[in-house]
C-alpha positions, -999 to +999 in steps of 0.1 A: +464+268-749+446+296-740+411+289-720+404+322-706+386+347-737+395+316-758+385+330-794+365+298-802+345+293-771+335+334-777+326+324-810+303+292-797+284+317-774+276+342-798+264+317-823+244+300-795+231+330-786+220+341-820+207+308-828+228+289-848+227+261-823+239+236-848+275+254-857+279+261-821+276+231-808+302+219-833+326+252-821+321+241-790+334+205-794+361+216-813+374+242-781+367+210-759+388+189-786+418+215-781+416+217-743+417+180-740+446+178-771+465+209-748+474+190-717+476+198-679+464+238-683+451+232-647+463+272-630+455+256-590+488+255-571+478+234-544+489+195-548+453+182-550+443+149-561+417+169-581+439+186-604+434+196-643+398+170-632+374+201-635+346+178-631+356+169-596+365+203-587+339+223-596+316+199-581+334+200-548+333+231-546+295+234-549+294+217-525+310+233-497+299+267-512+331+284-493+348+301-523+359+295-558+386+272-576+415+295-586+408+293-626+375+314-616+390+338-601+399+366-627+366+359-644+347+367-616+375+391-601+369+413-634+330+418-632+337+424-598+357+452-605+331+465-633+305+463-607+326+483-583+334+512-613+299+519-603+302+532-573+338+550-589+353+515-574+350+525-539+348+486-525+377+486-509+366+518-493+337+499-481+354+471-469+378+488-446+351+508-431+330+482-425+356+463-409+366+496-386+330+495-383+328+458-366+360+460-348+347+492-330+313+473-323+335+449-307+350+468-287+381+483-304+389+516-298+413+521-326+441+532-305+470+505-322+483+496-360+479+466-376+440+458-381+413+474-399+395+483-363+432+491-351+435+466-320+463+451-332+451+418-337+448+415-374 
């Protein structure tokens, strides 16, 4: 089963959104029937005793606020990218000079391969 762009759960928010609470909250029970009916669709890769439980790991990690679950990833990797089309997707741009940027502050003088600042650490 498809999760990502699933065709029913668009559906459910456009309905929600226009106001027809009522069909969408039946739409929306009716995705949740199919996930549950599809199995394991769990993408992580890690052995995790959290696995396919998003419950659990979503909510851990909230908690530690240190980065995403992997089903996340695309979803916020492709407004990311959107965002970054602003700016005629320069953000890696960015990142690298900022990085040459700190490693120089640091003391780096750019004078070997390997890391952004060039010390040959990275």
């Amino acid at each position: 089963m498809q999760i990502d762009n699933n065709e029913l759960a668009i559906l459910q928010d456009r309905l929600d959104r226009e106001g027809f609470k009522e069909e969408a909250w039946k739409i929306k029970q009716e995705f949740l029937k199919q996930v549950r009916e599809s199995g394991d669709h769990c993408p992580c890769r890690e052995a995790c005793p959290h696995h396919g439980n998003c419950f659990e790991c979503v909510t851990i990690h909230r908690g530690h606020r240190d980065h995403l679950p992997l089903c996340m990833w695309d979803m916020v990797n492709e407004r990311l990218a959107a965002l970054s089309h602003m700016t005629e997707g320069s953000l890696r741009d960015y990142e690298d000079r900022k990085a040459r940027e700190e490693a120089e502050a640091e003391g780096c003088g750019g004078c070997c391969e390997g890391c952004a600042g060039g010390c040959g650490e990275g």
